[in-house]
N, CA, C and O atoms as a CHARMM CRD file, in Angstrom:
* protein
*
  340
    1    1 UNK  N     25.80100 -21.17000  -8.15400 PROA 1      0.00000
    2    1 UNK  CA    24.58500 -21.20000  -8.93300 PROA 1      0.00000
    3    1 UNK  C     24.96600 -21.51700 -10.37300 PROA 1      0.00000
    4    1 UNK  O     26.03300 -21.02000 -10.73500 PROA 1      0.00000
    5    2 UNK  N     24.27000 -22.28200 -11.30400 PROA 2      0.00000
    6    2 UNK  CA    24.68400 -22.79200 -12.29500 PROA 2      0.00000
    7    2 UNK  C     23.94800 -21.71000 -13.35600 PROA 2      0.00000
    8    2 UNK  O     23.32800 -20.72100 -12.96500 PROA 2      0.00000
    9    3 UNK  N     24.09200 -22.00100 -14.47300 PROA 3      0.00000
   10    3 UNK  CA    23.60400 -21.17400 -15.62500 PROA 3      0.00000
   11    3 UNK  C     22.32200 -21.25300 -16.02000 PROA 3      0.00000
   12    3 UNK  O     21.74200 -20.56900 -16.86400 PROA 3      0.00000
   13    4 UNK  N     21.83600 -22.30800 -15.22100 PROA 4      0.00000
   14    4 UNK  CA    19.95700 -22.56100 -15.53600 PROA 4      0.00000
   15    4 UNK  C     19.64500 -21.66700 -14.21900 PROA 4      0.00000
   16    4 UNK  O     18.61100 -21.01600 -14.07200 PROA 4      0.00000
   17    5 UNK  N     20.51100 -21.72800 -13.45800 PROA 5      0.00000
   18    5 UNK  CA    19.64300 -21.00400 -12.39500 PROA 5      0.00000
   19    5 UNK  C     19.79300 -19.49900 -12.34500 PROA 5      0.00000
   20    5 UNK  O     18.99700 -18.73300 -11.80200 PROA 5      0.00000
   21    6 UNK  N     21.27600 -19.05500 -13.18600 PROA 6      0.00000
   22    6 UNK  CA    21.23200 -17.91400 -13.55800 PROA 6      0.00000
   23    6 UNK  C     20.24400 -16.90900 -14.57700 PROA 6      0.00000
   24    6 UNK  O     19.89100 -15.73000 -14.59200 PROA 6      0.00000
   25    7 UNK  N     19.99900 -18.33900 -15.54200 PROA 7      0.00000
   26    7 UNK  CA    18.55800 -17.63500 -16.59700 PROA 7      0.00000
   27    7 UNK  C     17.84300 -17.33900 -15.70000 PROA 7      0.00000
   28    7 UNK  O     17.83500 -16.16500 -15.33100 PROA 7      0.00000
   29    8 UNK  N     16.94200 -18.38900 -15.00500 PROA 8      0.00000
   30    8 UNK  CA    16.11300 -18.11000 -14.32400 PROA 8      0.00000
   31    8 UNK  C     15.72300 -17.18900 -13.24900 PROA 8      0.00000
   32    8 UNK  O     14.58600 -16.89000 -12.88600 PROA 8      0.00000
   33    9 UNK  N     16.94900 -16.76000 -12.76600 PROA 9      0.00000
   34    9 UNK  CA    17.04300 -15.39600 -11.83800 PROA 9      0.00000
   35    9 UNK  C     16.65100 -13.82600 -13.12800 PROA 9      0.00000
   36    9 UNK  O     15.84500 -12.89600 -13.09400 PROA 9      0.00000
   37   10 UNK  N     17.41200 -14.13600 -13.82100 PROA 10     0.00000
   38   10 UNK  CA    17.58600 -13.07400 -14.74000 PROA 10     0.00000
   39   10 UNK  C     15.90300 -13.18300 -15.79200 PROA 10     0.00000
   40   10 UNK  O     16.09300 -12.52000 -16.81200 PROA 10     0.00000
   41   11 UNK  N     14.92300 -13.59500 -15.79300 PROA 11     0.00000
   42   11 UNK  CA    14.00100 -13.92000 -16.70100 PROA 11     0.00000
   43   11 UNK  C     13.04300 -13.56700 -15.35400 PROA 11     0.00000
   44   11 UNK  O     12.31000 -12.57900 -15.38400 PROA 11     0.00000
   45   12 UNK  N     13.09300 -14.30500 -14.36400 PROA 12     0.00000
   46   12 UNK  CA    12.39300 -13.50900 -13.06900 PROA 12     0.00000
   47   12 UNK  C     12.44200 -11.72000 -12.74100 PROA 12     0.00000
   48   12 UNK  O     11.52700 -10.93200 -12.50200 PROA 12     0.00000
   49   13 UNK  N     13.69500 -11.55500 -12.83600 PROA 13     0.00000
   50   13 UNK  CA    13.98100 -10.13600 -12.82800 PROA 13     0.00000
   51   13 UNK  C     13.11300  -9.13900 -13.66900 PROA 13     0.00000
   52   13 UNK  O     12.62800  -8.13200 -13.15100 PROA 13     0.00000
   53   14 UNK  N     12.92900  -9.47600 -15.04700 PROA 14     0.00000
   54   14 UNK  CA    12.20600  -8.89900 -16.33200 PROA 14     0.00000
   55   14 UNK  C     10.78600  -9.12700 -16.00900 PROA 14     0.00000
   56   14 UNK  O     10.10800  -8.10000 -15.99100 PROA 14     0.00000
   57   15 UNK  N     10.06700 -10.42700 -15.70300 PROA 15     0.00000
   58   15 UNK  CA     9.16600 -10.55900 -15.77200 PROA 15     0.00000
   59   15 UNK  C      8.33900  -9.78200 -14.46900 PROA 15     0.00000
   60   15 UNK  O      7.29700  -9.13300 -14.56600 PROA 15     0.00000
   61   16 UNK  N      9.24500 -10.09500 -13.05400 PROA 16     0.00000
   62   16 UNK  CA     8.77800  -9.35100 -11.76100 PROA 16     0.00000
   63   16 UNK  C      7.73100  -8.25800 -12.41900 PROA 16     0.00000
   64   16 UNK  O      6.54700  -8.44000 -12.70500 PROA 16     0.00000
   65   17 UNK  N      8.52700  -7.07100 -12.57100 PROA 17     0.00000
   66   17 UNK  CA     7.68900  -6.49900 -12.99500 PROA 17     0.00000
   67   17 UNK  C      5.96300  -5.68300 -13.30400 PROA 17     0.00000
   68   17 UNK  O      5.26600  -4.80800 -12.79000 PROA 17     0.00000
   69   18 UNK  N      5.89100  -6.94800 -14.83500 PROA 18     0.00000
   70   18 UNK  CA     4.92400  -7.03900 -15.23900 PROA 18     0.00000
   71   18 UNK  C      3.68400  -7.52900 -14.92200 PROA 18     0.00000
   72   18 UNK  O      2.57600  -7.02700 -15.10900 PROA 18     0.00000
   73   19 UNK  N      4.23000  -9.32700 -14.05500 PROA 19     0.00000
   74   19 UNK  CA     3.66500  -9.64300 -12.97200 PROA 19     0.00000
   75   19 UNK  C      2.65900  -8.40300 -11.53500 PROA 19     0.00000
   76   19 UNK  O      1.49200  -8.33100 -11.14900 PROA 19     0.00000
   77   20 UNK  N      3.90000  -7.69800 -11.21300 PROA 20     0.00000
   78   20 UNK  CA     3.31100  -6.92200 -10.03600 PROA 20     0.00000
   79   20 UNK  C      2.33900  -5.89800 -10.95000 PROA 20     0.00000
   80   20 UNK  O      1.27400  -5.43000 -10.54500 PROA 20     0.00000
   81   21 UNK  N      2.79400  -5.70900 -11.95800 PROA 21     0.00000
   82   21 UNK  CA     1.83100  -4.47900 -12.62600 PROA 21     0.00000
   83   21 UNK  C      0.18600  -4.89500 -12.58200 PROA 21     0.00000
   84   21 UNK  O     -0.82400  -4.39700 -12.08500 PROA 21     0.00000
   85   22 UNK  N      0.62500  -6.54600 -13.69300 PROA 22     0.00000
   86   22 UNK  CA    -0.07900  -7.09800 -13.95600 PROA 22     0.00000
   87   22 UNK  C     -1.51300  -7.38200 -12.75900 PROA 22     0.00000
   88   22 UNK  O     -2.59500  -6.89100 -13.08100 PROA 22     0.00000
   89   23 UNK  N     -1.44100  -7.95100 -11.80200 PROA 23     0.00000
   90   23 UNK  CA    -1.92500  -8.30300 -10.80700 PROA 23     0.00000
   91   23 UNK  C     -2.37200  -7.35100  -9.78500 PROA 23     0.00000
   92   23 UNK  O     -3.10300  -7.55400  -8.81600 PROA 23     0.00000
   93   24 UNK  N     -1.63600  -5.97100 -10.29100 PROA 24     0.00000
   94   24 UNK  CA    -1.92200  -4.93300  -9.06400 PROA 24     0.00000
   95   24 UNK  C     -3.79700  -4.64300  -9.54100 PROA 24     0.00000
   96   24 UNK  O     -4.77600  -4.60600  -8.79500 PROA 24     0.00000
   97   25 UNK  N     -3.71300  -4.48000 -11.06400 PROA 25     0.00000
   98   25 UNK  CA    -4.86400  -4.09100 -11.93500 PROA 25     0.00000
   99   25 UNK  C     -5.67900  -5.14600 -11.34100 PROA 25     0.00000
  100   25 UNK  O     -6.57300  -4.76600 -10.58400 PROA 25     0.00000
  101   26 UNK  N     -5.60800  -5.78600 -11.44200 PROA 26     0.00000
  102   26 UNK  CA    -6.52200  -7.74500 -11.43500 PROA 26     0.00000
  103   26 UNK  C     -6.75500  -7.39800 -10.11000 PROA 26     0.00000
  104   26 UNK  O     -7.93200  -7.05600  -9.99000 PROA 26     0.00000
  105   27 UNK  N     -6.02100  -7.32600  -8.86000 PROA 27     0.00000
  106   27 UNK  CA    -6.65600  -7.33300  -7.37500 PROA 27     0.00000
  107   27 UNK  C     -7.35800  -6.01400  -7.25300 PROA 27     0.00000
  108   27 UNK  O     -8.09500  -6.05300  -6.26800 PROA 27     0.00000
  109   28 UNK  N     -7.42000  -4.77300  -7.92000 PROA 28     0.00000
  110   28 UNK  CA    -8.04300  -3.53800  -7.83400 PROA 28     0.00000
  111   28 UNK  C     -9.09100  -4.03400  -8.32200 PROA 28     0.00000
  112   28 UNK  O    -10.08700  -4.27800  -7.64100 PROA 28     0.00000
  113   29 UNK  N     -9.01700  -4.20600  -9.33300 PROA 29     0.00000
  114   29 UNK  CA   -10.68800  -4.36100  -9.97900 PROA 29     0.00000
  115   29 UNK  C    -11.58000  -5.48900  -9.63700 PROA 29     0.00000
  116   29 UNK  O    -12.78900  -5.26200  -9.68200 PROA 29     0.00000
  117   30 UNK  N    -11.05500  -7.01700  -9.20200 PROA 30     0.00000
  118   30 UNK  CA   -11.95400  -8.01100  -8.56600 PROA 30     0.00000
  119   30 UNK  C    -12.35100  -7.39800  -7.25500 PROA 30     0.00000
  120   30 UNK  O    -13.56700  -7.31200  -7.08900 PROA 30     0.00000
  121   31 UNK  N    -11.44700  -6.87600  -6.11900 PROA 31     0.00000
  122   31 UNK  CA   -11.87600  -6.99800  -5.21800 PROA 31     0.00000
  123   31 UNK  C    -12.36300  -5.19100  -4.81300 PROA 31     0.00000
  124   31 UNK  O    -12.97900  -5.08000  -3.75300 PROA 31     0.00000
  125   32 UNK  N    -12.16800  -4.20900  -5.40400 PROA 32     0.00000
  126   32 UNK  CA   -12.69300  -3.14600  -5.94000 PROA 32     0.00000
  127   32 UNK  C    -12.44500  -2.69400  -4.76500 PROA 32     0.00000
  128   32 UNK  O    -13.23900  -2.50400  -3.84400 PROA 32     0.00000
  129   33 UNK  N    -10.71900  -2.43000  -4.82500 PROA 33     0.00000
  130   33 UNK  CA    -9.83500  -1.24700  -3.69100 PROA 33     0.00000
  131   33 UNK  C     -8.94000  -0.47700  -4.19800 PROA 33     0.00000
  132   33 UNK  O     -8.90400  -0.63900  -5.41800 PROA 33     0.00000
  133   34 UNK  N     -8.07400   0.41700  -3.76900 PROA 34     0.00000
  134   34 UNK  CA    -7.38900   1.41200  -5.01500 PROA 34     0.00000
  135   34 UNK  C     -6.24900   0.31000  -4.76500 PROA 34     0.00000
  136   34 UNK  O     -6.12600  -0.74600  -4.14400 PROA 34     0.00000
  137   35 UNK  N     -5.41800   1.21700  -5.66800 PROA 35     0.00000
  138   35 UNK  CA    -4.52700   0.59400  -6.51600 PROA 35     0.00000
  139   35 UNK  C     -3.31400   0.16600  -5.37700 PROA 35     0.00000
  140   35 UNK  O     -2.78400  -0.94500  -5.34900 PROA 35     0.00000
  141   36 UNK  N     -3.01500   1.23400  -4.50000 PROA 36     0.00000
  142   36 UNK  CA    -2.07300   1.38500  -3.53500 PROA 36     0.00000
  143   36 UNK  C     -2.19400   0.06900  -2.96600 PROA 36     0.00000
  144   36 UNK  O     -1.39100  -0.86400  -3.00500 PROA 36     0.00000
  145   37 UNK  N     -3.78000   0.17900  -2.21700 PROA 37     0.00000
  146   37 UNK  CA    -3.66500  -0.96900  -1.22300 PROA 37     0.00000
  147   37 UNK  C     -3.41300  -2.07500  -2.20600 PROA 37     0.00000
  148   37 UNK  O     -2.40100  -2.73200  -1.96300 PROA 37     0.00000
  149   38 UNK  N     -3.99700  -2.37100  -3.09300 PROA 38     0.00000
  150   38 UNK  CA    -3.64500  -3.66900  -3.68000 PROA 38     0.00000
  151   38 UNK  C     -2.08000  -4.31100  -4.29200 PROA 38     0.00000
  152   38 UNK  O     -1.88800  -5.52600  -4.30100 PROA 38     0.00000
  153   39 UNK  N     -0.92800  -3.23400  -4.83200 PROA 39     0.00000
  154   39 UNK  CA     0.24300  -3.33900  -4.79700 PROA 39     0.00000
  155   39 UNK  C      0.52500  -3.28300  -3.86000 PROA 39     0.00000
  156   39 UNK  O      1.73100  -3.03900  -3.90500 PROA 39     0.00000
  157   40 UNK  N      0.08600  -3.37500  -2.43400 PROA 40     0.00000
  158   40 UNK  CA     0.74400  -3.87700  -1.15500 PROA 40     0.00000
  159   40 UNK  C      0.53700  -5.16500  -1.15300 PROA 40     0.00000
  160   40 UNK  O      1.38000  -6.04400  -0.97500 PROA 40     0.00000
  161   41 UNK  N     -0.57900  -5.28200  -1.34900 PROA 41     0.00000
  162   41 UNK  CA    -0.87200  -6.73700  -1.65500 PROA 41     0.00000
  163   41 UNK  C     -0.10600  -8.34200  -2.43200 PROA 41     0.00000
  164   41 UNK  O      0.40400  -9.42800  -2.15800 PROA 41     0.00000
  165   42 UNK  N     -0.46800  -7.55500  -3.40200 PROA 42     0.00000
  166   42 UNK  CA     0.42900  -8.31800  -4.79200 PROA 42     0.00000
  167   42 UNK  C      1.91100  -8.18500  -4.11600 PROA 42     0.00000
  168   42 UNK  O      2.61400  -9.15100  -4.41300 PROA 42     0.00000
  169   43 UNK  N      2.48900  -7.32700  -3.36900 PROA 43     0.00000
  170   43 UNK  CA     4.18100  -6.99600  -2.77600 PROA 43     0.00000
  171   43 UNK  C      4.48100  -8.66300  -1.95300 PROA 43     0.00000
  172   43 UNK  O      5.30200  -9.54900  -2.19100 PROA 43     0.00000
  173   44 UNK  N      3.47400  -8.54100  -1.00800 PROA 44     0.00000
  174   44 UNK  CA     2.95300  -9.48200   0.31600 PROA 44     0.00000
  175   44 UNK  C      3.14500 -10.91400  -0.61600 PROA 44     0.00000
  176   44 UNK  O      4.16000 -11.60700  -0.55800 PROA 44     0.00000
  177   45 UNK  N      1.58800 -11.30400  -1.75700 PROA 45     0.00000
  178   45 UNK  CA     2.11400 -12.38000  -2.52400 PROA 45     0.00000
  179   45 UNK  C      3.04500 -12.68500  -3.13700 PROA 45     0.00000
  180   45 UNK  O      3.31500 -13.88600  -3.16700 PROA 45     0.00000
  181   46 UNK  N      3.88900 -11.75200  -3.85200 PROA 46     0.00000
  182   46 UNK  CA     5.24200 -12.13200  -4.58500 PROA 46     0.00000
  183   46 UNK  C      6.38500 -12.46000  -3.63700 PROA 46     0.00000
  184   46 UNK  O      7.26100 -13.15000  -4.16000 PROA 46     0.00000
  185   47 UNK  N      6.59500 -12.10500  -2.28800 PROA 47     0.00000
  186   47 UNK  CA     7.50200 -12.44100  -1.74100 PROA 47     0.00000
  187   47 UNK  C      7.46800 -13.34700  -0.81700 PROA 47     0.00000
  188   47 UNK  O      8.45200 -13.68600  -0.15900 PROA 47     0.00000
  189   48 UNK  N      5.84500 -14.00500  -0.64600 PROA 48     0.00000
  190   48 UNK  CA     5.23900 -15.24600  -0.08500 PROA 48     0.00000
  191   48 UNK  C      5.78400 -16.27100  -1.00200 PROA 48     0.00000
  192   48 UNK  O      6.43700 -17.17300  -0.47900 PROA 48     0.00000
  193   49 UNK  N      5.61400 -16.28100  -2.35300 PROA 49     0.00000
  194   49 UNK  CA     5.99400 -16.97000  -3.55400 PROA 49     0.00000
  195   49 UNK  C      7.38300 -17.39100  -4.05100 PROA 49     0.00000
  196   49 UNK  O      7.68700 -18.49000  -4.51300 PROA 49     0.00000
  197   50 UNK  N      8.35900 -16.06600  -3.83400 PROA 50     0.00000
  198   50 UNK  CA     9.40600 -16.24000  -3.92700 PROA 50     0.00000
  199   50 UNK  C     10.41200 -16.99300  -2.90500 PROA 50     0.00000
  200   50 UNK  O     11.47800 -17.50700  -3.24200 PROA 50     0.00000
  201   51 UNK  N      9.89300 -16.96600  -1.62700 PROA 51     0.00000
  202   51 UNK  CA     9.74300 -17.63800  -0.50000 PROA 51     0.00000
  203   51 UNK  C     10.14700 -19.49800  -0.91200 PROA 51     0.00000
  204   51 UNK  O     11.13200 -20.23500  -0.92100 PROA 51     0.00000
  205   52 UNK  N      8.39500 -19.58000  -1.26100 PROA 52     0.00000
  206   52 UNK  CA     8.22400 -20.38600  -1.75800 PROA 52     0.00000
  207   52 UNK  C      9.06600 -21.87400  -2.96100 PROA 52     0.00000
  208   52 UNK  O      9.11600 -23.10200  -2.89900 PROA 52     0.00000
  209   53 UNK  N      9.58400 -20.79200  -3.93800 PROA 53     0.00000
  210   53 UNK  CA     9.97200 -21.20200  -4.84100 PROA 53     0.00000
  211   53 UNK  C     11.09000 -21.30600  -4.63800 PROA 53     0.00000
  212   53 UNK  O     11.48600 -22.24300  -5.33100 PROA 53     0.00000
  213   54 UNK  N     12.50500 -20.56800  -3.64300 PROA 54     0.00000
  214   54 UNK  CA    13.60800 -20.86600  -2.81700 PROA 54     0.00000
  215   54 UNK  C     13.61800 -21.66400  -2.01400 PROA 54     0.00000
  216   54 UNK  O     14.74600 -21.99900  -1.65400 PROA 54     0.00000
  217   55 UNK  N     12.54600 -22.29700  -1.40000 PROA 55     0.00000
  218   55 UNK  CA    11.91900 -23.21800  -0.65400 PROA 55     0.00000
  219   55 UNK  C     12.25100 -24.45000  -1.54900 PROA 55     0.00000
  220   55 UNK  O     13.23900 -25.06700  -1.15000 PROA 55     0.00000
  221   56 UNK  N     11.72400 -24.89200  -2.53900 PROA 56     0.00000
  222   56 UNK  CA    11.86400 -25.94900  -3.16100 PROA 56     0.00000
  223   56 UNK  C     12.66100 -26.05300  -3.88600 PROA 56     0.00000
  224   56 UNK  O     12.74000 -27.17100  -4.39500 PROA 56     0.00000
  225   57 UNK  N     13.28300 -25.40700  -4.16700 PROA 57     0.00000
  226   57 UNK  CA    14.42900 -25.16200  -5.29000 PROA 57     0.00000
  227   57 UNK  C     15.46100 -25.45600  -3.97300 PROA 57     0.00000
  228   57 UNK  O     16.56900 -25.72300  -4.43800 PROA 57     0.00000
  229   58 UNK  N     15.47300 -25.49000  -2.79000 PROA 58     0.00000
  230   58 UNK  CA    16.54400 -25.75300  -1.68500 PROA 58     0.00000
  231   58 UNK  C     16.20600 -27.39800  -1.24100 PROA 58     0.00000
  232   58 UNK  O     17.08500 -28.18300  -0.88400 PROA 58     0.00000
  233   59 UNK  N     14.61800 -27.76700  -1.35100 PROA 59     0.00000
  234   59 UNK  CA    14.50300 -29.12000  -1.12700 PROA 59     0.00000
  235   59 UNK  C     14.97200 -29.95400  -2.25800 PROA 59     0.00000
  236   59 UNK  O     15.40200 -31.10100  -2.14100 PROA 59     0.00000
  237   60 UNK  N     14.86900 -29.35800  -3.24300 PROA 60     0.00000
  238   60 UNK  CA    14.98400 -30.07700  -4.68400 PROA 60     0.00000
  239   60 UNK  C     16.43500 -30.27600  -4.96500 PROA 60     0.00000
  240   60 UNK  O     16.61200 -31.26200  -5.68000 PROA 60     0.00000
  241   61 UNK  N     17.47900 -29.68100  -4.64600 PROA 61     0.00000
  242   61 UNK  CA    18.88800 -29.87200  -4.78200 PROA 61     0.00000
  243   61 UNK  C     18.93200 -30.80800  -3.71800 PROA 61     0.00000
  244   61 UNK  O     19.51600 -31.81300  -4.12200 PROA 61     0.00000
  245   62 UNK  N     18.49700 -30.94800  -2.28500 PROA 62     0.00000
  246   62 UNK  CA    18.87300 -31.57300  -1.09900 PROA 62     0.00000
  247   62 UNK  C     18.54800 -33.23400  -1.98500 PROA 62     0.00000
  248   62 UNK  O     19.47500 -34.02000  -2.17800 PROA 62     0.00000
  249   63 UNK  N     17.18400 -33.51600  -2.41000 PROA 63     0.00000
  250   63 UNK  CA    17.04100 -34.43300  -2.80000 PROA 63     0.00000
  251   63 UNK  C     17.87600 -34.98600  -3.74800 PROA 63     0.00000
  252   63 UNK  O     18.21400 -36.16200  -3.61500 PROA 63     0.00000
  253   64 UNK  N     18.36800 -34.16100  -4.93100 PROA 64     0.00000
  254   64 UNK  CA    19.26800 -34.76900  -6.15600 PROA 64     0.00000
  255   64 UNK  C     20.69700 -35.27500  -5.29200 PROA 64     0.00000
  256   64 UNK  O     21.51200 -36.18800  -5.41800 PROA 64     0.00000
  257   65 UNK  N     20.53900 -34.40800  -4.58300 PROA 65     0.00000
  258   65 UNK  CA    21.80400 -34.60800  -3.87200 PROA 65     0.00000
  259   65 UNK  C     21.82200 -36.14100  -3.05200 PROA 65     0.00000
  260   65 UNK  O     22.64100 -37.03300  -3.27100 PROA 65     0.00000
  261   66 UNK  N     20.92600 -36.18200  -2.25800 PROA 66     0.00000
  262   66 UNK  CA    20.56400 -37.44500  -1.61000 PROA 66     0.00000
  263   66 UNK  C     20.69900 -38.90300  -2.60900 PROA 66     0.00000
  264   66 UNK  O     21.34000 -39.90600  -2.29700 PROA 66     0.00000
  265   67 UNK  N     19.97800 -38.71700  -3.76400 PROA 67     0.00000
  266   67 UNK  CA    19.89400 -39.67200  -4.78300 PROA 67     0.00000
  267   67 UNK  C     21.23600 -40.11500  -5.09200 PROA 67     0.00000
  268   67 UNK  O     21.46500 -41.32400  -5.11200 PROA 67     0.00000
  269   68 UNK  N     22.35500 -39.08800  -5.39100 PROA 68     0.00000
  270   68 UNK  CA    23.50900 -39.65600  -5.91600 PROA 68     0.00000
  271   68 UNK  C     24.19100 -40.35100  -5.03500 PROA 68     0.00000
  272   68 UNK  O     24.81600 -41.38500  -5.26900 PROA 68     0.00000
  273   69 UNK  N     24.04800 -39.59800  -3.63100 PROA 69     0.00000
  274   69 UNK  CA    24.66300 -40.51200  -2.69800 PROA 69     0.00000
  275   69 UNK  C     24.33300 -41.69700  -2.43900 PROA 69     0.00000
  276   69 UNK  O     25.00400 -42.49100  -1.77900 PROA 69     0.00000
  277   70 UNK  N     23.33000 -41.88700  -2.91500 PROA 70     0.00000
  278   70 UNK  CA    22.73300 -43.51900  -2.73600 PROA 70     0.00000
  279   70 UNK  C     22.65500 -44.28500  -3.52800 PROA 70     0.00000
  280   70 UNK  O     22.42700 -45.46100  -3.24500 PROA 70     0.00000
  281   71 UNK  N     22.82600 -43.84300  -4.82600 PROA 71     0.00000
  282   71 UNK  CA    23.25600 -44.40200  -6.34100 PROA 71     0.00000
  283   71 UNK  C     24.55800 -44.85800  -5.79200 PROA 71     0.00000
  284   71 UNK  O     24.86500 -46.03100  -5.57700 PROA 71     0.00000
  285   72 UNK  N     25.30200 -43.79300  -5.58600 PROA 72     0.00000
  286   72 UNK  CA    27.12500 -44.44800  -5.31300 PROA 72     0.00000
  287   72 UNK  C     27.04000 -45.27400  -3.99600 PROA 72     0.00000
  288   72 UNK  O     27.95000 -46.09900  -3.91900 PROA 72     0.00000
  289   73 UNK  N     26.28700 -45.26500  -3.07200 PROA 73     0.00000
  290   73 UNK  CA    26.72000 -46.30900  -2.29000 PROA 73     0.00000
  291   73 UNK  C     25.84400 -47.74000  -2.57800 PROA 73     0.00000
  292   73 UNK  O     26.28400 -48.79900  -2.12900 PROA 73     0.00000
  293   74 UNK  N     24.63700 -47.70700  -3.32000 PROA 74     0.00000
  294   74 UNK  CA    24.32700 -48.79600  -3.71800 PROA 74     0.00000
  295   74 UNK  C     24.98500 -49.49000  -4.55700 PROA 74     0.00000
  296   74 UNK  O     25.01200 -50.69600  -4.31200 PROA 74     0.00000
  297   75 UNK  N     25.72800 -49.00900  -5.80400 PROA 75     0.00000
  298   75 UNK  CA    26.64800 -49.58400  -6.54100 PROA 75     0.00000
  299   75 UNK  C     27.58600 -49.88200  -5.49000 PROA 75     0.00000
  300   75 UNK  O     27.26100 -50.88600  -4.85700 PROA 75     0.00000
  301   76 UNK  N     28.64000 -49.33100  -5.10700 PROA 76     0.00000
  302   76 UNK  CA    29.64500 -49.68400  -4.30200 PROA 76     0.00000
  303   76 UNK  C     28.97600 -50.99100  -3.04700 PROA 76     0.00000
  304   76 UNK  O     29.58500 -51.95600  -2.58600 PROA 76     0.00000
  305   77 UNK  N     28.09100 -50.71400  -2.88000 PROA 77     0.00000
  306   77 UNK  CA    27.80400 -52.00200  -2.08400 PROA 77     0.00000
  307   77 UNK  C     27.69800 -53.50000  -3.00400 PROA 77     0.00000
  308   77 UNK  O     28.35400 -54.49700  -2.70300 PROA 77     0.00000
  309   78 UNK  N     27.11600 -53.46000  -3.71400 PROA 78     0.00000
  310   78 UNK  CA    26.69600 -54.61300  -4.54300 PROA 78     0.00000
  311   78 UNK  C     27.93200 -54.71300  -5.66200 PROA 78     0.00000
  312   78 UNK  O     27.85000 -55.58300  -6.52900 PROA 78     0.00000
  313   79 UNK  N     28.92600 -53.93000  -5.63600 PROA 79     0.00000
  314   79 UNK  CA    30.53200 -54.59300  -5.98200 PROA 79     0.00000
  315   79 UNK  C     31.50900 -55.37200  -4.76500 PROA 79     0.00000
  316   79 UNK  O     32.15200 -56.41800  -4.68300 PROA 79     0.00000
  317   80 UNK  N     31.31300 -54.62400  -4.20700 PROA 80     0.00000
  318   80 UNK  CA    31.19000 -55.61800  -2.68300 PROA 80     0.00000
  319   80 UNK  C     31.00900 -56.86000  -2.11700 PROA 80     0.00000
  320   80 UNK  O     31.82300 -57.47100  -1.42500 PROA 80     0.00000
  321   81 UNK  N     29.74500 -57.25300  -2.49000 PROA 81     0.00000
  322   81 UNK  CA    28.77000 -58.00600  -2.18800 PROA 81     0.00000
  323   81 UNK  C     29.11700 -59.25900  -3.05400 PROA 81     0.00000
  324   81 UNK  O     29.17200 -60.37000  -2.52500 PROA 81     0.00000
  325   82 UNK  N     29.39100 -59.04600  -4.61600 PROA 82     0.00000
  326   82 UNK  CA    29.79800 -59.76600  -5.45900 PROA 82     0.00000
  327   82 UNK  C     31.37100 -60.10100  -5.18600 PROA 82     0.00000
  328   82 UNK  O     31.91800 -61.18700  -5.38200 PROA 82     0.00000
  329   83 UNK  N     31.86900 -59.09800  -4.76800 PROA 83     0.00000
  330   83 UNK  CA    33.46300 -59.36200  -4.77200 PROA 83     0.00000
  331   83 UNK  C     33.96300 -60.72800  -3.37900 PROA 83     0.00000
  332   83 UNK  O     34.73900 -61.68400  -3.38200 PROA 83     0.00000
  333   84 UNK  N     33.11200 -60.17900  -2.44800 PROA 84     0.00000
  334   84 UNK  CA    32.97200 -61.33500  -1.28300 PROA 84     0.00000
  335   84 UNK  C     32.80900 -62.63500  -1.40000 PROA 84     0.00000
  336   84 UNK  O     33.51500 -63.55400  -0.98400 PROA 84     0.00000
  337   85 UNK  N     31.55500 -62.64700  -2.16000 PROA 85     0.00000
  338   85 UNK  CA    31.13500 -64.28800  -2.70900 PROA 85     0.00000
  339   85 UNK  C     32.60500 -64.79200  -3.24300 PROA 85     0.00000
  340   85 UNK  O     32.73500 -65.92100  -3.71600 PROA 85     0.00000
């Protein structure tokens, strides 16, 4: 894991939190249930999310990854290609 992804673990960590606090209040009072059930709730979405966001953060390396390999073999082909002629 690199050092952007280390902030970002570590800034998630702090914020978690406030988030679950945050939202426990917000789903109690819109949908007007106690507090309990709704920090089960908000538990359920944050780890749907986090899910989520490991989700793409795993497609999103696969892709960078893909790109370079095809950067280097497109160059290497078309030195090739020229070198033949």
């Amino acid at each position: 894991m690199g050092q952007v992804g280390r902030a970002t673990l570590a800034l998630g960590r702090q914020l978690a939190p406030h988030v679950h606090k945050a939202g426990t209040k917000l789903l109690a009072k819109t949908v007007a249930t106690d507090e309990t059930d709704a920090s089960g709730k908000v538990d359920q979405v944050m780890e749907v999310t986090a899910g989520a966001v490991y989700g793409f953060g795993t497609v999103y390396m696969g892709l960078e990854n893909a790109a370079k390999v095809l950067a280097s073999s497109l160059a290497d082909n078309t030195v090739q290609i020229v070198q033949h002629r």
